[in-house]
N, C-alpha and C positions, 0 to 999 in steps of 0.2 A: 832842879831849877836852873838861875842863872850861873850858880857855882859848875853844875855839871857840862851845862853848855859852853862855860870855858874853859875848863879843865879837858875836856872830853872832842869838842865840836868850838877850835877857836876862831876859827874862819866864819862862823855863822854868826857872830854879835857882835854887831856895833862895841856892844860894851863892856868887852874884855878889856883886859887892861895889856898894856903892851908890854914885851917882855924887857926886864930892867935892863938899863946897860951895861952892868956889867958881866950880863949870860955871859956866857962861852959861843963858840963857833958852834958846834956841835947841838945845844940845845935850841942856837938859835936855827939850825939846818933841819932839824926835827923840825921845829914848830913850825915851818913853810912847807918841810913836806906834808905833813899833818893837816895844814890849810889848805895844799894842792888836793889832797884828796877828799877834802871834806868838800871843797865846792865839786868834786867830780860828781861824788854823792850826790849835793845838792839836785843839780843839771839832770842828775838819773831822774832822781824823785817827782821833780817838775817834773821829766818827758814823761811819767807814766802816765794815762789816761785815765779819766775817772771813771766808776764803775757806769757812771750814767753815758759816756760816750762808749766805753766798751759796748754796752747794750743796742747803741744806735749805730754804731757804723761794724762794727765785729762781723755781719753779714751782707753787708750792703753791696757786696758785686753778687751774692748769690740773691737776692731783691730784686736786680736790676734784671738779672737771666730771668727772673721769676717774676718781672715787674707787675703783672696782672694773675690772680689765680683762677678767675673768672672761670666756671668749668666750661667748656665749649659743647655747644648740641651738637645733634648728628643734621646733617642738611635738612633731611626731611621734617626734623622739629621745627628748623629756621625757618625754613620754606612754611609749611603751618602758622606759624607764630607774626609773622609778615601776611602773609594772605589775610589769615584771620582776622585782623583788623585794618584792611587797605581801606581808607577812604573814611576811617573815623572820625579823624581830625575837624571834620565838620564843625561836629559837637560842639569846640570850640567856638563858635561864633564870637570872633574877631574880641576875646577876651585874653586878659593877663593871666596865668596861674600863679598865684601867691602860693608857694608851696614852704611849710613851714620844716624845717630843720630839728631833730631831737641828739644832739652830740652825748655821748656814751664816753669818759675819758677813762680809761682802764689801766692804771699804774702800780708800779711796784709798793711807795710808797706816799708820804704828804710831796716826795722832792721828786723820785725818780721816773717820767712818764708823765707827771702830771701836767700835760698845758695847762697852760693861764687864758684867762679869758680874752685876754687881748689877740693870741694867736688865733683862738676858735671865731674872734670877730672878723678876723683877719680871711681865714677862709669861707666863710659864710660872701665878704665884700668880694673873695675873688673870684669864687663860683659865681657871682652876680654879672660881674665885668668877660666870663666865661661864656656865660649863654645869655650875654646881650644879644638882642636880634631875633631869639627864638619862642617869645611869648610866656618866658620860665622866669619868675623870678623868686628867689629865695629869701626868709627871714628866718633869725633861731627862737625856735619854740622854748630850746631847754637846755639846762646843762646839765648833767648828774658825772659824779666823782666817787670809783668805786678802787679800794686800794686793797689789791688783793696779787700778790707775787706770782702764786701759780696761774691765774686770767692773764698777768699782765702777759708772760712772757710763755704761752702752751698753747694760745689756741693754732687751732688749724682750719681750714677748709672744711664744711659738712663733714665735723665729728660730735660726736658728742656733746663736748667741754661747749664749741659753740653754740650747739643748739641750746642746752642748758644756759648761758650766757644773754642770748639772745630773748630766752623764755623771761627770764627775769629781768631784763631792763628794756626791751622794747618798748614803746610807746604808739599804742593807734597805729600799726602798720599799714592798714589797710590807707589812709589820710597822710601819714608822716614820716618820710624817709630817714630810717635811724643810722646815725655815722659812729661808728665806734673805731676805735685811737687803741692801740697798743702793741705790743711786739710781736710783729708775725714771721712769719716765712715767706713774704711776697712785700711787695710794696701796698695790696691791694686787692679785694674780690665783692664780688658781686653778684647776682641771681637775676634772670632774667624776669619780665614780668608774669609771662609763661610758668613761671617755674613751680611756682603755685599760687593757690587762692590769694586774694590782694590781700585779706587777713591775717594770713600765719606770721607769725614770728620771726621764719627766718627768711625776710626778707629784709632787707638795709644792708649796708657795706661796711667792710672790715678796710682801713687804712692802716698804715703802717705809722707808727708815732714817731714824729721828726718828718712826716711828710707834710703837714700843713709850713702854710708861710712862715719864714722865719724859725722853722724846725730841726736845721742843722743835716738833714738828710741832703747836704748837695749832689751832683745838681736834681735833688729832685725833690726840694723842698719849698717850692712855690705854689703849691696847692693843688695842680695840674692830677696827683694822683685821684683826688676825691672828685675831680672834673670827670676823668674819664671811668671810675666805678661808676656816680651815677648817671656816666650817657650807657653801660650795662645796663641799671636798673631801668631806664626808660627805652630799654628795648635795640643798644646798638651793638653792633657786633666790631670785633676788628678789623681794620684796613685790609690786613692782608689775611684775612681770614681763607684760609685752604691756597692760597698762594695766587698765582698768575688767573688761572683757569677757577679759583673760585670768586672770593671777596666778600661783599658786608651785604651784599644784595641791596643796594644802593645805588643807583645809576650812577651819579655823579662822584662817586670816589673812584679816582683810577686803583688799577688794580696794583696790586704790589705782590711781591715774593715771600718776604720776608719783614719782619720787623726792623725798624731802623732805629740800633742802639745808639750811632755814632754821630757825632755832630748832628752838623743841619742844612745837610747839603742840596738846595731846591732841586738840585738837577741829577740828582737818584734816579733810576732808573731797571729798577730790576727784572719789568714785565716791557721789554722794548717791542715786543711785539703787539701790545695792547698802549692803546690811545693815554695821552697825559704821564707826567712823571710822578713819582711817587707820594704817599699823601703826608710827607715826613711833617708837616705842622698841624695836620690834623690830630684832634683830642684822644682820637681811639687807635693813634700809632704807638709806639714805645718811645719817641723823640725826649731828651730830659725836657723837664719844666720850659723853660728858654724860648724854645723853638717851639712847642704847641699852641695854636692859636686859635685855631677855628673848627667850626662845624660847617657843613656841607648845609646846604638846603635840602637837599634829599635826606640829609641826617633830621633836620628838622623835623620835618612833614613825619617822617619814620616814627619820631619820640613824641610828637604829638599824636597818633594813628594809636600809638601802644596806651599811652596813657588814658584818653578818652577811652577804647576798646576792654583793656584790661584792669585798670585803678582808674575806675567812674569815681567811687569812693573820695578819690583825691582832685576828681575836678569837679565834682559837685560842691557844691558852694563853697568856693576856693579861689573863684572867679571875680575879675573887678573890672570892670568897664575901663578900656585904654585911654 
């Protein structure tokens, strides 16, 4: 107790008592060095990190190399998957999609991993302010909170552990795009609409936890990860998908080389032989949160062509007069 704390550790309590006046030299040269190194201690103590930021940042340059896990098709699926439904969008007829939200929060414990509800409102509000403009708008169906150490921090990319994860807490896939929250290897992945039946399970997207708003994941915790899994799910590819000479088979994104980790430099330029500069603020570049801002029209038409084509399921009565 307080006895050991001053005896032991005098530099750390108010309420030791000071040493009487008439120590000696020497005892009093102890107990300052005693003090000097108990606040060293202290100062260590503080700088260590809690197990919860060890978890959220301990990988995050290898997240950011890894920022999307999204598996990529071979061109000919692309090319399929884009034809296959050109000119869907129709279906649409000049309606909203209310499409509803089932969040999956996958944590170690009651503390560690666990969002609060206010951050999961948080990204639901910024997914909405995300694909203003594009006929999408988004409400949370659900929450569920499942505390389990080996989910929170093993799953990976189409294994197992996922799919089993996925079997058991999805919600109405075919209707409900499910977001699940917990510690991956990536910042984020997703399945294309292609990938299978609107029904299966393992359809919905894997975020990385401390990506949503206010998540602690700088810079890339402004919601922007869960933006661009589900422009994957509704069928978009990345900017600089196959480089110069390939792209997202989107007319209006210029083509780009590479992914842009670095800033947000409008005037990138990696494909100088092809028209427009780089799409570094577009949703489906690797730009941090900050600098993503928009979607393309041709990104539009694209995600709306997929969804009427391949999740009818999700726009049949899901529709509301503008």
């Amino acid at each position: 107790g307080l006895a050991l704390l001053c005896g032991v550790l005098p530099c750390l309590s108010p309420h030791c008592p000071s040493p009487p006046s008439s120590s000696l030299l020497m005892p009093r040269l102890a107990s300052a060095l005693a003090c000097a190194a108990c606040a060293l201690l202290a100062a260590l103590i503080l700088a260590v990190p809690t197990q919860a930021q060890i978890v959220l940042t301990s990988s995050l340059d290898h997240q950011v190399e890894h920022r999307c896990a999204t598996p990529s098709l071979p061109l000919a699926e692309r090319i399929a998957m884009v034809e296959g439904a050109r000119g869907a969008a129709a279906r649409w007829g000049g309606s909203e999609l209310v499409v509803p939200i089932a969040y999956h929060v996958i944590s170690a414990d009651s503390r560690t991993g666990n969002i609060p509800d206010e951050r999961l409102d948080a990204q639901t509000d910024s997914l909405n302010r995300q694909f203003e403009g594009t006929g999408i708008r988004f409400v949370t169906l659900s929450v569920d909170r499942t505390e389990n150490p080996q989910w929170y921090s093993s799953i990976n990319l189409n294994t197992p552990l996922e799919r089993t994860v996925k079997r058991e807490l999805a919600i109405e896939p075919a209707r409900v795009p499910n977001l699940y929250f917990s510690i991956i290897d990536a910042l984020g992945w997703c399945y294309f609409p292609s990938s299978f039946p609107e029904n299966d399970t393992r359809h919905g997207c894997f975020m990385a936890t401390g990506s949503e708003p206010g998540g602690g994941l700088a810079p890339y915790d402004g919601g922007d990860t869960a933006t661009h899994e589900i422009g994957h799910f509704f069928g978009l590819f990345h900017t600089f998908q196959d480089g110069c000479n390939g792209g997202d088979l989107v007319d209006d994104t210029p083509a780009e080389a590479d992914p842009n980790f670095n800033g947000c430099d409008l005037m990138r330029d990696t494909c100088p032989d092809q028209p427009g500069f780089d799409p570094v603020t577009n949703f489906m570049d690797y730009s941090t949160d900050a600098c993503l801002n928009d979607f393309t029209p041709g990104q539009v038409v694209r995600m709306q062509d997929q969804v009427a084509a391949r999740k009818p399921t999700l726009l049949e009565g899901q529709t509301s007069g503008l």
